[in-house]
N, C-alpha and C positions, 0 to 999 in steps of 0.2 A: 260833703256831697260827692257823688261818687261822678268817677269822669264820663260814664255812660249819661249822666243826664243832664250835666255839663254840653256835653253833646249832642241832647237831645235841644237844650233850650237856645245853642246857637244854630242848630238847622231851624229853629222856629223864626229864630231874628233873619236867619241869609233869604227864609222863605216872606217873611215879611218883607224884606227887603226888595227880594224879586218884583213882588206884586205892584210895589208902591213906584219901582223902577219902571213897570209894564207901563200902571196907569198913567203915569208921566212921558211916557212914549207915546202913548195913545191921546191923549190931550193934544202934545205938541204935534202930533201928526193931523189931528182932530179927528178920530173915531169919535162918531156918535153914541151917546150914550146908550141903545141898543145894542152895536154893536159890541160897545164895551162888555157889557153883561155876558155878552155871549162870548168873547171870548176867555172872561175872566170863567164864567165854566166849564170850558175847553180847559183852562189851568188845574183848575178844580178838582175835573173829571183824571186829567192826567196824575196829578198827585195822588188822588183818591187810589186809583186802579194802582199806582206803583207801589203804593202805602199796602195794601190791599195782598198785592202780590208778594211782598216780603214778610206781610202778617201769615198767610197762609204757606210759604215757604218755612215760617220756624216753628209753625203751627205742627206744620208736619215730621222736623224734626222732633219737636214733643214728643209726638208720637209714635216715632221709631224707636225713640229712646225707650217711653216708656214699655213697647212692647220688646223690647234689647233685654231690658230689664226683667220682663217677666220668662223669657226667653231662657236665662242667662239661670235665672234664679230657678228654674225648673230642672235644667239641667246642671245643676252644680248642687240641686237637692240628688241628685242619681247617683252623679258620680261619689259624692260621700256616700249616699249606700252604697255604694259598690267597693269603695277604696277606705269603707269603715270607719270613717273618721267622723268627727262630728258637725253637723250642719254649719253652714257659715252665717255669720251675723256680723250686721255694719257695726261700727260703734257711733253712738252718735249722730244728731241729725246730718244731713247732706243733704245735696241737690241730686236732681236726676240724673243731673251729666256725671257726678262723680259719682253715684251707686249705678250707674250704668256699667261706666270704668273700672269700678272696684271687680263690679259683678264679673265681667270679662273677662277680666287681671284672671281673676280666682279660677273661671273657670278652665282659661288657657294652663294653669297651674295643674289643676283636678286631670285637665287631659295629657298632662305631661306624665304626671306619675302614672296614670291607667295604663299608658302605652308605656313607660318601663317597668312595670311589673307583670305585663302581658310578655313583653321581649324575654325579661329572665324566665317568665315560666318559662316559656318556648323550649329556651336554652336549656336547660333545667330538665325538661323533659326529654331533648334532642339524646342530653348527657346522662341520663336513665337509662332511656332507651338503649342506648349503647354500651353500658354496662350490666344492664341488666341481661342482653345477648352475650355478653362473654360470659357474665356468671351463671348465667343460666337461672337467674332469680327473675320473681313476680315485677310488674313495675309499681311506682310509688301510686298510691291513691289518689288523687287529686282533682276537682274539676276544674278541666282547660275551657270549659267556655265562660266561668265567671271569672273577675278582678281576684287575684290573691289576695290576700292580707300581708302585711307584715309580718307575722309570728308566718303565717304557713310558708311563707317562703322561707323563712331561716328555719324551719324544721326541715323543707324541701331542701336547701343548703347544707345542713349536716350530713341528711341522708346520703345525699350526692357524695358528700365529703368519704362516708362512712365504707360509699360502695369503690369511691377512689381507692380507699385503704387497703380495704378488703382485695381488691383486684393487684395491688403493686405486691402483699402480700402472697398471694396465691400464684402470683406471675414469678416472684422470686423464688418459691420452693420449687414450683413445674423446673424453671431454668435452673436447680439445684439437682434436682431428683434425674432430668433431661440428662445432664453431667454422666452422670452416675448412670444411669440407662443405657448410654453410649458408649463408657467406660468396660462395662459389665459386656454388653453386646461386642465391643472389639477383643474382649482379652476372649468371650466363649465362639469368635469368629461367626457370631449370628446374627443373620441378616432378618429383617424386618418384614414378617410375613402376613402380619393379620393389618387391617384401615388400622385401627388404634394404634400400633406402634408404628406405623407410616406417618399415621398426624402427628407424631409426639417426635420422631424423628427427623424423618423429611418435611415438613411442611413448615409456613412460616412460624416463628413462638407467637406473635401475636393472632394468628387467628386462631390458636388452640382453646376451644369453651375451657375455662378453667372454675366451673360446676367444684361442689366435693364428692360427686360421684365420681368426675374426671379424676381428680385427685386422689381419690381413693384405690378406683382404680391404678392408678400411674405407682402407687406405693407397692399397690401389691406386686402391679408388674417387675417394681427392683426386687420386690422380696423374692418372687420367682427366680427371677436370675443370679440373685447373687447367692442362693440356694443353688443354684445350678452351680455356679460360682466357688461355692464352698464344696459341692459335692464335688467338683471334678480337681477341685486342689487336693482335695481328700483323695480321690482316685491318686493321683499323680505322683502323690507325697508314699501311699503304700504302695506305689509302682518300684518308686527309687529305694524307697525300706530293701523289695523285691529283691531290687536290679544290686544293693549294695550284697544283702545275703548271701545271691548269689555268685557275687564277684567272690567271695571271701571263704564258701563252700568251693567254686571249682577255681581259686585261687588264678583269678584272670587277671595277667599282669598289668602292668601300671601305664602302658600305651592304649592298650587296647580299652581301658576306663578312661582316658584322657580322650577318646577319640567321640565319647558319648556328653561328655559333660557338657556342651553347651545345653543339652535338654535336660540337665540334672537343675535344673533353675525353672519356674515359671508355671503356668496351667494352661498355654491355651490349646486348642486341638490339634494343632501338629504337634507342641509338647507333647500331648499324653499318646499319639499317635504311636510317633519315636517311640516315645518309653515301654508304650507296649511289644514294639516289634522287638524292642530289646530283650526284653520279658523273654518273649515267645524264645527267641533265640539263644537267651540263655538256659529255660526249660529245654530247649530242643537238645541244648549241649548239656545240661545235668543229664539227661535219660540216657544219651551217649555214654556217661561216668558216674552211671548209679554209684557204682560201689565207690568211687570216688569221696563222690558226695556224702553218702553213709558214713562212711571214716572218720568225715571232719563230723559230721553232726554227734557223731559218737567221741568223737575228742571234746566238743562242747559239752556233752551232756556229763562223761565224767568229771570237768572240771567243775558243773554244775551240784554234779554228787561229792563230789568233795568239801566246797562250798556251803553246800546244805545238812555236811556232815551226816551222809545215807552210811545207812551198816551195810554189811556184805549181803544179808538177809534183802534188804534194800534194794538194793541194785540190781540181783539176781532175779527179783521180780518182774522187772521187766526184760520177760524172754527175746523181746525181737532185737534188742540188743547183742544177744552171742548169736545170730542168726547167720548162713554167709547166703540166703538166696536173693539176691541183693534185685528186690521187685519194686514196684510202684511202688504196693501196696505194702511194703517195708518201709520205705521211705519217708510215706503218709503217715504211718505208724511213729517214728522218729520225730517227724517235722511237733506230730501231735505233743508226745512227752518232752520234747524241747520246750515248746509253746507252757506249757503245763507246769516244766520246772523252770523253766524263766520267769511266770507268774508268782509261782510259788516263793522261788526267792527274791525277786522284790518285795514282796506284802513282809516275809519276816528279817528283812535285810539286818534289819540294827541288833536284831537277837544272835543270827550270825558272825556278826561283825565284834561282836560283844566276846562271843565265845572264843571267837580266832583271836581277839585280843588277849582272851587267860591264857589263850594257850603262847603265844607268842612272849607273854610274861613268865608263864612258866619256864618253858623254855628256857627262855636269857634270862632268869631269874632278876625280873626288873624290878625296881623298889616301890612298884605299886601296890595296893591296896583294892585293884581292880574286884576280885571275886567276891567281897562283899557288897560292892555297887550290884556285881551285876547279881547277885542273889537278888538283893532285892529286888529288879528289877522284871528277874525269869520270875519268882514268888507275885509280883503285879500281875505281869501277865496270865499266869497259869490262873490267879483269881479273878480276872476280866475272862478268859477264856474256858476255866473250869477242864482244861487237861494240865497235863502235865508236858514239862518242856525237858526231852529228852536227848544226847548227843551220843552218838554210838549207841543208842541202843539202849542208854541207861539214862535213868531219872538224871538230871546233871551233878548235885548237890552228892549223889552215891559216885559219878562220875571221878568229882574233882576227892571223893574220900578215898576210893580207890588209887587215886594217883599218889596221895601221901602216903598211903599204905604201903603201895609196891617202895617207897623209895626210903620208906622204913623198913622192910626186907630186907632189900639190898645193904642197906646198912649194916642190918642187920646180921648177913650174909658175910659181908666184908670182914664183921668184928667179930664174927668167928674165926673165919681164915689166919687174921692174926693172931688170934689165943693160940689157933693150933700150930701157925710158923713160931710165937715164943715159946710152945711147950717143948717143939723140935731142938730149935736153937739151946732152951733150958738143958734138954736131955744130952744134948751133944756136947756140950758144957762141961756138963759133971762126966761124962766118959771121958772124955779130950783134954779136958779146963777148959776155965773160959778166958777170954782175952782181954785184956783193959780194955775199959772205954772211958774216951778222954769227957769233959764237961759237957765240949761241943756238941757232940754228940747227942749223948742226953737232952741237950737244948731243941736239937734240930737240925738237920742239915742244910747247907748254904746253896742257895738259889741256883748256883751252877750245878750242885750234884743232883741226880735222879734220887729221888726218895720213895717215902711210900707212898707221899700222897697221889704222885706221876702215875706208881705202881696203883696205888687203890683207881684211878680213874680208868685206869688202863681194864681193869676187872671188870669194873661196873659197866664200862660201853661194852665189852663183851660178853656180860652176862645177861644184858637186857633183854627187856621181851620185847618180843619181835611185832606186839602193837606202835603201829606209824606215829600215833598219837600220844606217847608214853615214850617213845624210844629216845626221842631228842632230852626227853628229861636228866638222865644221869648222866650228860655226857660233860656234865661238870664238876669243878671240886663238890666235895661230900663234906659238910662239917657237922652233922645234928642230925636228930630224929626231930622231926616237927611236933610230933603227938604221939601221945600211948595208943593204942588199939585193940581191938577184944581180939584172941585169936577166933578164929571160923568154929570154936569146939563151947563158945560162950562160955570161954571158963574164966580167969579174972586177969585182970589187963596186965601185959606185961610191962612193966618197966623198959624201958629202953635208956641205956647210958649213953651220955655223949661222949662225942669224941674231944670237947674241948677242954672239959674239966668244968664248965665254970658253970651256973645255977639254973638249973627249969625255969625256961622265959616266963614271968607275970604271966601271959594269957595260962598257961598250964598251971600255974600255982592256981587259979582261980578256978580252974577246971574246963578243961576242955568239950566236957559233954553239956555245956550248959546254954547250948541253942538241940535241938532234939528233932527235928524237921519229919513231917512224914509226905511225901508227894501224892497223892492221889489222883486218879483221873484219866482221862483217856490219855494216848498216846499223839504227840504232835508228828517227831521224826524216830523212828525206834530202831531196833535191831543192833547189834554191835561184831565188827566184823568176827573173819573166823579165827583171824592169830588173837583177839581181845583174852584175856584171863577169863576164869569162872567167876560169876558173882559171888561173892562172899555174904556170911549171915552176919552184920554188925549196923549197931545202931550209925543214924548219916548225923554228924558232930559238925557243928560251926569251927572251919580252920582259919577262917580269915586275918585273925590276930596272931597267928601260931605262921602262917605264911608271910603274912610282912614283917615277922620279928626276925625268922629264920631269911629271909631275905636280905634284910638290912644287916646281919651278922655274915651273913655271905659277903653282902658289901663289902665291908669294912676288911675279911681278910682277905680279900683278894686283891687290898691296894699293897697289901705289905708279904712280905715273909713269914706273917705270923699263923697261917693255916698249917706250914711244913712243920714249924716247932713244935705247934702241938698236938700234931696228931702223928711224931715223933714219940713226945711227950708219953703221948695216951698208951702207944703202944708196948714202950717199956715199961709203965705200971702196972699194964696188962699183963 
């Protein structure tokens, strides 16, 4: 039994009770039985009305409930439409009071969430909007007057996240590019003269709209300047080229460059300012020292023709060279073919460098094997360029045969000399007699006496031709003819004896004409000066193996005594 009626059946005993206490008061007092009556429904009427009054007191809570309830349940059907979730449903039977309570509970819940996903959108929106003003973008789609969803708010969230990115991004390069803008701007001392580069420079970073048109723009504005940037380094750099030129044409001593050099560094507009006035000032003082000037540049340019190995023809060509009216428009002229052969010989530097090296092997008769490198190397090129690669004036391969030629003349020259002093000495002999001669003799003479080979050197530096390019060649011992040669009459090769005695080097047993070269083509550098020899008619013969044989036999006697012995030797067999 439950305590509620427990309770109800002892208010029924204490009301029994009461009554039976009344009527016993009443007796002993002796009310009349009338009166009894009447007052016992005085009790009656009071219980009745109390009863009465607390029936219609929970009566009425009933019915607050149940309209709580229907209240509760209408609105917590909304708020699920609105906050998409699914209707709510009791489990199980209940009372009114506790599907009142649940109903409540649920709906106070339903209102909780609506008003925080009201709050984020808010925020959400506040945080668009504010980004969407810097970037200069649309804002997010969304309707603010219904409940969000879950999923739209975390799409609403990334977005936000996405335009957070995108802005820390685009804030970072502006403050990069900013750098670089102001960097650019102080080296070109330029000051900020359009609103766009006031916003980008003076004004806060963060209220700059950082759009991709802003952006875009902002790039280009670095590219402009550091175009400006690079032009004026460009300027500045052929100022000091200028200012070095002409330190070095009008020979402006080592104070007076030292008084400039802090602006020989740098680009910005009083640098180039400087370096201009320097300019001007140094033009002002070339035109004071034309002919000055002219001098060196014509010292330059012959060292340039030498270099590029110009013939006499060559050189003579360009008239303003022997010129003395020593004008501007001389000068211009000069600066021009300077320019022209300074180009010219860089582009063929290595071909140059190649030749100066035969020759410088020649020369010192070094133990290289150079001039078959560098054949083949002019024969490359001449077939990549379809002329011919010529030094002095001549095809080169007719060049370097001419040079064996002459220095088998001379040879040749020499070992006549001798036939005719032993035919002398022969003759004077058989008039006179002749005089013993010891073994020694015979053998060679000893390193301290003057011989013939001293004598023969002695001849051949004096009888050289007077080509610059040729002349350094005999001015060494002579021991061999390299090669046979046609004479100029194409009649049949002479033989040429050595001076050593001992066998025609392998390359000439094999034969010397057995490379056959014909040059064809246009002309690279031509002309050959006026002391050069006449060309001769003979085929141009591969010496390469015949020059580093006769080389390395040069070597060898030149470390010992044995050049004097035998060309001793040769003479008394002679």
């Amino acid at each position: 039994m439950r305590r509620s009626e427990v309770l109800a059946e002892e208010s029924i005993v204490c009301l029994q009770k009461a009554l039976n206490h009344l009527r016993e008061i009443w007796e002993l007092i002796g009310i009349p039985e009338d009166q009894r009556l009447q007052r016992t429904e005085v009790v009656k009427k009071h219980i009745k009305d109390l009863l009465d009054m607390m029936i219609a007191e929970e009566e009425s809570l009933k019915e607050r409930l149940i309209k709580s309830i229907a209240i509760c349940q209408k609105e917590l059907n909304t708020l699920c439409s609105e906050l998409h979730v699914e209707p709510f449903q009791e489990e199980g039977e209940t009372t009114i009071l506790q599907l009142e309570k649940d109903l409540r509970t649920q709906v106070e819940l339903m209102r909780k969430q609506k008003k925080e996903r009201k709050q984020e959108l808010k925020l959400l929106q506040e945080q668009d909007q504010e980004l969407c003003e810097i970037l200069c973008t649309p804002h997010y789609d969304i309707d603010s007057t219904s409940v969000p969803s879950l999923e739209e708010l975390s799409q609403f969230r990334q977005h936000v996240a996405t335009l957070r990115e995108t802005k820390a991004s685009r804030h970072e390069e502006f403050v990069n590019i900013k750098r670089q803008i102001i960097l650019c701007m102080e080296e070109l001392e330029h000051t900020p003269d359009t609103s766009f580069e006031r916003d980008v420079v003076c004004e806060d970073e963060d209220a700059f709209c950082l759009s991709l048109e802003n952006i875009a723009t902002l790039q280009k504005l670095l590219q402009q300047l550091e175009m400006r940037k690079s032009q004026n380094e460009a300027v500045c750099e052929g100022l000091r080229a200028q200012i070095r030129e002409l330190w070095d044409r009008l020979q402006i001593p080592a104070e007076e460059r030292e008084a400039v050099a802090t602006v020989m560094t740098g680009s910005k507009a009083k640098v180039r300012k400087a370096l201009q006035l320097e300019v001007d000032r140094l033009e002002e003082l070339k035109m004071q020292n034309m002919k000055k000037v002219i001098e060196a540049i014509r010292v330059e340019l012959a060292q340039y023709w030498d270099q590029c190995f110009y013939s006499q023809e060559q050189r003579q060509a360009f008239a303003p060279y022997y010129s003395e009216d020593y004008t501007e428009n001389l000068l211009q002229l000069h600066d021009a073919e300077i320019v022209q052969l300074r180009n010219y010989y860089e582009v063929h530097k290595e071909l140059f460098e190649g030749v100066q090296k035969w020759e410088e092997s020649w020369k010192l008769f070094l133990e290289f094997e150079l001039e078959e490198e560098l054949k083949a190397r002019i024969e490359m090129w001449e077939q990549e360029h379809s002329k011919a690669f010529v030094v002095n004036g001549q095809k080169f391969m007719e060049y370097v045969t001419e040079q064996w030629e002459m220095h088998r003349l001379e040879k040749e020259r020499a070992k006549q000399e001798r036939q005719l002093k032993n035919k002398k000495q022969t003759e004077t002999e058989m008039l006179y007699g002749s005089t013993p001669r010891t073994p020694n003799k015979r053998r060679g003479l000893t390193p301290g006496t003057p011989g013939k080979v001293r004598k023969l050197n002695t001849t051949t530096v004096s009888n050289a031709t007077a080509n610059s390019s040729i002349r350094p060649v005999f001015s060494g011992t002579v021991c061999r003819s390299p090669v046979s040669r046609l004479p100029p009459s194409g009649s049949k090769p002479v033989t040429t004896s050595t001076c050593s005695g001992k066998k025609t080097p392998r390359g000439l047993k094999r034969g010397a004409n057995k490379e056959n070269l014909e040059l064809n083509g246009s002309i690279l550098s031509g002309g050959y000066p006026a002391s050069a020899p006449p060309r001769r008619n003979f085929s141009i013969n591969s010496v390469a193996s015949t020059y580093s044989e006769f080389a390395r036999e040069l070597s060898k006697a030149s470390k010992s005594d044995a050049t004097s012995r035998i060309l001793n030797s040769t003479n008394i067999q002679s």
